[in-house]
N, C-alpha and C positions, 0 to 999 in steps of 0.2 A: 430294630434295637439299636442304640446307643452302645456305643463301640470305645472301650475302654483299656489304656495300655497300664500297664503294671511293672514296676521296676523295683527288683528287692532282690539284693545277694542269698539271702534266705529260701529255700525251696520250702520250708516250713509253713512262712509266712506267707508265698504266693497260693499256696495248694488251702491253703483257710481263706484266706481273700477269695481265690476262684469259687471257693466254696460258698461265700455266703452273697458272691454275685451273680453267678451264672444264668441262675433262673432268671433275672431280669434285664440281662446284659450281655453283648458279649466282649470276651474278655480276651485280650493276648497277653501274656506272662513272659518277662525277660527277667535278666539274672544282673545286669550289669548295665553300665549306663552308656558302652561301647555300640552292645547289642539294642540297646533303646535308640540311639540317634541310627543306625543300621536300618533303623525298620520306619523310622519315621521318614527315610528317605524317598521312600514308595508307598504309605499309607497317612493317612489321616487320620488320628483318632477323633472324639469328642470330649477325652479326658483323659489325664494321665496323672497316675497313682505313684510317688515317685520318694523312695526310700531315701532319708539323710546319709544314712551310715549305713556306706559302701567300698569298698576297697579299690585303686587307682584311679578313681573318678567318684568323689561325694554326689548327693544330689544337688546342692548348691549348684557345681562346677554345670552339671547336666542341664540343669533348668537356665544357665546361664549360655552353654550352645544351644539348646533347644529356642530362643527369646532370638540368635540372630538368627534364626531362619525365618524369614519372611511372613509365610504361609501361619506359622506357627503363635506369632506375635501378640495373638487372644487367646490363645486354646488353654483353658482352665488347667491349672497343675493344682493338686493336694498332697502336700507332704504325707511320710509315715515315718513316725518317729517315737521312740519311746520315750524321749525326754518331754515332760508334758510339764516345763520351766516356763513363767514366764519372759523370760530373755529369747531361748529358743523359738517360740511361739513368734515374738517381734521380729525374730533375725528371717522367718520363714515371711514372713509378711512382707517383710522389705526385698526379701531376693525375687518377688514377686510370686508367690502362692497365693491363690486364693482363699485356701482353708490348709487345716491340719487335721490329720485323724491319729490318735496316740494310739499305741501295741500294748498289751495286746489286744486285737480287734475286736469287739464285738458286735457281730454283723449287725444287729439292727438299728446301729447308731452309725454304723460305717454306711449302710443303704442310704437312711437318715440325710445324712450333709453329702453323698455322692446326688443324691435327687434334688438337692436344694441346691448345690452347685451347678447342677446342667438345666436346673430349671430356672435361676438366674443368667445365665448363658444364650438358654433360647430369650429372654427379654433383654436383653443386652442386644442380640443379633438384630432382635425386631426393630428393636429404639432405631438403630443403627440404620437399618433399611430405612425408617420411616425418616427420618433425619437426613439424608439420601436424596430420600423423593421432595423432601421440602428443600431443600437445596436447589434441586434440579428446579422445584415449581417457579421461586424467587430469582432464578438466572433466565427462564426462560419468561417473565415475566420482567426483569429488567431489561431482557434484549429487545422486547417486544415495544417496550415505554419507551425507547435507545433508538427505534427505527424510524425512517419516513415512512409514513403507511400507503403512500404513490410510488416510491421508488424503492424502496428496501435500503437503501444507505442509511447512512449512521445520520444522526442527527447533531443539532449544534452544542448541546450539553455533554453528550457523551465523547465527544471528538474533542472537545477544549481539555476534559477530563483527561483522555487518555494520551492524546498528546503532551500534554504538560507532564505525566506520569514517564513518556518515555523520555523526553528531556530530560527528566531529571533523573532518569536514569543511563546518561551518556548517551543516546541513541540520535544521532544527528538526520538530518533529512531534508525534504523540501516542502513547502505550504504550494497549491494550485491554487489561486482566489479566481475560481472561473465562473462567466458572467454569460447567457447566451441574446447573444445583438438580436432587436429589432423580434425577441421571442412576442412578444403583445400582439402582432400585426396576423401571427396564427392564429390563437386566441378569437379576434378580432374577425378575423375571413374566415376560417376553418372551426370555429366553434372551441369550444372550451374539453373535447375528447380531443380533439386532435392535438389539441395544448398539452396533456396529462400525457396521451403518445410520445406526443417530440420528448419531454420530461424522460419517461421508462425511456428512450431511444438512446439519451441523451448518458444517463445512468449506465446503460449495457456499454455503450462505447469507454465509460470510462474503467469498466470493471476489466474489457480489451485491452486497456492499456496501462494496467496495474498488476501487481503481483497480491498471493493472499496477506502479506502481511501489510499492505499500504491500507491506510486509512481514507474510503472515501465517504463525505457528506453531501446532505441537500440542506443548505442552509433556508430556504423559504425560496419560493416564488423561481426564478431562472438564476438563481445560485449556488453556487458548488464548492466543495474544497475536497480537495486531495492533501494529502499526507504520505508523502514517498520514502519508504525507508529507508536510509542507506545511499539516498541518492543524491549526489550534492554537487556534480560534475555537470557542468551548463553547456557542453556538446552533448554529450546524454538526456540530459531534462528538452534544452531547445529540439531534440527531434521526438520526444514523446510526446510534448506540447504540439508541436505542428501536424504529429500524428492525429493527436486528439481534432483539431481543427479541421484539419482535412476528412477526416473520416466523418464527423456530424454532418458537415456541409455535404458531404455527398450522400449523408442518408435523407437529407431533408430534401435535399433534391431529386432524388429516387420515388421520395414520397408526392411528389406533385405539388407541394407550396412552393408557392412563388413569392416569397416574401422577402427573399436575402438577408435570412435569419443564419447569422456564423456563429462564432465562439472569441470570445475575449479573455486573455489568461497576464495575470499577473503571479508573478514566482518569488518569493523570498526562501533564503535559505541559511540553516542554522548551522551553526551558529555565527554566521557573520551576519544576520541582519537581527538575529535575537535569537532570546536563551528561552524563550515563553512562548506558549501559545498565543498569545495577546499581540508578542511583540511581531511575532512571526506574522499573524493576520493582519497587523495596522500597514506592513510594512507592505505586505502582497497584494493587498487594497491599493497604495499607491500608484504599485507599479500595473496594478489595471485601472487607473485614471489615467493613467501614463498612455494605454492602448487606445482607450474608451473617447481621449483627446486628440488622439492621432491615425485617426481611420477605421479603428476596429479589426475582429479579421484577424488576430498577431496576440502577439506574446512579446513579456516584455521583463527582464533581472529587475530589482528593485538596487541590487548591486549596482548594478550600471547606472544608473541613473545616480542613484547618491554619491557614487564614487566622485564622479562629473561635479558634479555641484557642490562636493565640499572641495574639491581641488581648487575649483575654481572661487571659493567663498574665503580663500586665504588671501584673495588678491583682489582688492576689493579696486575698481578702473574707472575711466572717463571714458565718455562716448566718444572721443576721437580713438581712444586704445582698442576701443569694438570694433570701431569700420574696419582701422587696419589688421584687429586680427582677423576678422571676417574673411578679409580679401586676400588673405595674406598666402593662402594654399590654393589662389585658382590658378590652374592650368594655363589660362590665359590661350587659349585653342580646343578644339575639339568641342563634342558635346562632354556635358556630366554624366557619368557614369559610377551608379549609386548600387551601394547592397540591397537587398528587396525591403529590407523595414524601411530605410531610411527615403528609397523610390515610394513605397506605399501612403507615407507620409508628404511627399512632395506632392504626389497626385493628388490628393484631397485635396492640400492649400490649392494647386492649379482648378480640381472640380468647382470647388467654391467662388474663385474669382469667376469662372465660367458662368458659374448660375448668375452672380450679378450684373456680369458684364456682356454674357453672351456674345464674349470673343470666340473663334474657328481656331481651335486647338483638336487636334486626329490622337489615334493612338494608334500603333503598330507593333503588331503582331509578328512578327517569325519562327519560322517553327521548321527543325532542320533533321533531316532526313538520312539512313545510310540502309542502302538494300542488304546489307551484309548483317544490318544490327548488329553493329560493333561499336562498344563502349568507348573504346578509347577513340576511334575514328570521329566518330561524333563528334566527343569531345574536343578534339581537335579541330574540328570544323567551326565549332562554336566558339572557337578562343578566334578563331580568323574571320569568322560573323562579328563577334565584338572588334575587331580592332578596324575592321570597314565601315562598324556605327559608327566608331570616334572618328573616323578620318573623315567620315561624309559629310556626318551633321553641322549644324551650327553650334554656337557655347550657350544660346538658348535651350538647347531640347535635351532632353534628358533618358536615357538609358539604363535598364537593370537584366541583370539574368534572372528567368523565372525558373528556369527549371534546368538538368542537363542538356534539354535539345531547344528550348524557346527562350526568346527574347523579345521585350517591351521598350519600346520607344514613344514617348508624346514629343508630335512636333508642335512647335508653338505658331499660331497667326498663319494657319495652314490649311488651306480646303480639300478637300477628296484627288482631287487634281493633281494637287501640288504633292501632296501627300505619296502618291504613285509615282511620280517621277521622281521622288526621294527614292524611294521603297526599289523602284529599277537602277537607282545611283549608288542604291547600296550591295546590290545583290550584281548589278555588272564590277564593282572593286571587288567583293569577293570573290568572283570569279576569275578575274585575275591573278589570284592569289591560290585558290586552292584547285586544282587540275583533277581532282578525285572526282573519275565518273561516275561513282554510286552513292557522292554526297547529292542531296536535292534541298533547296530552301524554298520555302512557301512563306508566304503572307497575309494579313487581313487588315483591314481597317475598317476603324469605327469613328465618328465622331464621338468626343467628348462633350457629356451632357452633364450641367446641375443638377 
């Protein structure tokens, strides 16, 4: 049964009401509009009966806390009123009743519009459900249009969309424009499942190293974008990029290709490289030509790069002003001694002369040891391993830190031989230097090959 509250100062008027609903309804009866919001605190009706003219709370006033409670915000009200004006009639419409039933009642016309009310109610609720489930079907059917059907990321319409949506909703961040090197050569030897694997491998690593609210895509083919929200500090991005790189490379080499398939990332960020989705992507595209040009493997500001180039595009020079400033900060002793992008980039220009020239250029390996595994000791070992590479070498060969404990050295016009008696030149100066008997250095060498 259809559960019906009743509010009327009148005991007269409830005791005829209950009367001519009972049989089809059940009915709760209050007196006042205190005791009516009292009881809708812990029940629910399905309709409520609710007298105009009442004494310290009209019904108006009633139906007006009744409307801020939440729960309540549909629930059918019908006036009871004796004034059957049409003013009264419009004032009851507007305060939001659904009907009116004039006094005195007569139940078969009071049943009447109470059954036409709750029978509008139930298709009102139905609409409401069904309206609901198509809601739901069109969301879930635009996610579905919105998705890579190989990776599950977003796609490139729905990512232009929503980013350009958060932009212009102040929401600042960073573009990933990432590219995976040398992806065709899987493809190629390992078949076109193993292609779609590295892809889904590829996808999981990035969802590692995202939060839910960052936006990632698969633009087509071995293309990706990230969308980072909130994140615009390039000591923070530069090690979730290098995160990202290192972790694919080690799944792909987990996975048994051998193709030296990495990861290339180009970063812009908003809004100093742009206020747009477009502008953001044209710019993050750059700075992975930037990579794509320079070794691959790496990550690279589009910031940095244009900074450079419009500084130096104010000062427009003669190629005598180039030499000298070329030369103008060498050391003039020692080997060079490079950050690892700017080393990674040197080694390429050096691989490629090597391929044409098939000149004897080594690389070297150190890799520094503490039985204690103590960070700072290490570290302190490695600052006195760099300062034995600059003292040893020549101003031809070139040096980087690769990591906390190793270190890369190319010596230039150098054979396995020579190389080794470097490698014991540098590791008897360090010893000299550091007296710590549970530091230990190790080495390797390789020929560098085109």
């Amino acid at each position: 049964m259809k559960h019906l509250l009743i509010v009327d100062d009148n005991k007269t008027n409830l005791t005829a009401a209950k009367a001519a609903l009972n049989d089809v309804y059940k009915v709760t009866a209050v007196t006042s509009g205190e005791q009516a919001l009292r009881f809708l605190s812990s029940n629910e009706p399905d309709l409520i009966l609710l007298d105009i003219n009442m004494p310290d709370m009209d019904g108006y006033e009633v139906l007006d806390n009744i409307r801020r409670i939440e729960k309540f915000a549909h629930t059918p009200v019908v006036f009871l009123t004796a004034d059957s004006d049409a003013q009264t009639e419009s004032r009851c419409l507007e305060a939001g009743a659904v009907d009116f039933i004039a006094k005195p009642f007569v139940p078969i016309v009071m049943r009447s519009r109470i059954s036409r009310v709750i029978e509008l109610e139930e298709l009102r609720k139905n609409l409401e459900v069904e309206l609901d489930e198509k809601i739901r079907e069109v969301s879930d059917m635009k996610s579905r249009t919105s998705r890579d059907t190989l990776t599950g990321l977003w796609n490139r319409a729905y990512t232009e969309e929503t980013v350009n949506t958060l932009l212009g909703e102040g929401v600042n961040g960073a573009v990933f424009m990432i590219d995976m090197d040398n992806f065709k050569q899987i493809n190629d030897r390992y078949g076109h499942i193993a292609g779609d694997n590295t892809l889904k491998m590829f996808a999981e690593t990035m969802r590692s190293h995202s939060d839910e609210q960052d936006i990632l895509c698969r633009i087509g083919g071995d293309e990706f974008i990230m969308f980072l929200r909130e994140k615009t500090g390039k000591n923070e991005l530069g090690t979730l990029a290098a995160g990202i790189i290192s972790e694919l490379t080690d799944k792909i080499t987990e996975a048994g290709y051998e193709t030296n398939t990495s990861v290339s990332i180009g970063i812009a960020l908003s809004p100093v490289d742009g206020t747009e989705f477009s502008q953001l992507y044209n710019a993050a595209d750059k700075a992975l030509y930037f990579v794509k040009q320079n070794g691959k493997g790496a990550y690279h500001f589009f910031s940095d790069q244009h900074k450079n180039e419009k500084e130096r595009s104010e000062n427009l020079v003669d190629i005598k002003y180039i030499r000298d400033f070329m030369t103008r900060s060498d050391a003039n002793n020692g080997s060079y001694i490079l950050n690892f992008e700017s080393f990674n980039n040197v080694y390429n220009f050096i691989r490629r002369f090597v391929e044409r020239t098939n000149s004897m250029v080594q690389t070297l390996l150190f890799t520094v040891t503490s039985e204690n595994d103590d960070y700072a000791e290490t570290e302190e070992a490695l600052e006195t391993l760099e300062f034995a590479v600059f003292s040893s070498l020549r101003r031809v060969d070139v040096s980087t830190r690769y990591s906390s404990r190793q270190l890369i050295v190319i010596l230039m016009e150098s054979d396995e031989a020579g190389c080794e008696s470097v490698a014991q030149r540098i590791i008897g100066c360090f010893s000299g230097i550091c007296k710590n008997p549970s530091i230990r250095v190790t080495y390797d060498i390789a020929r560098m090959e085109g």
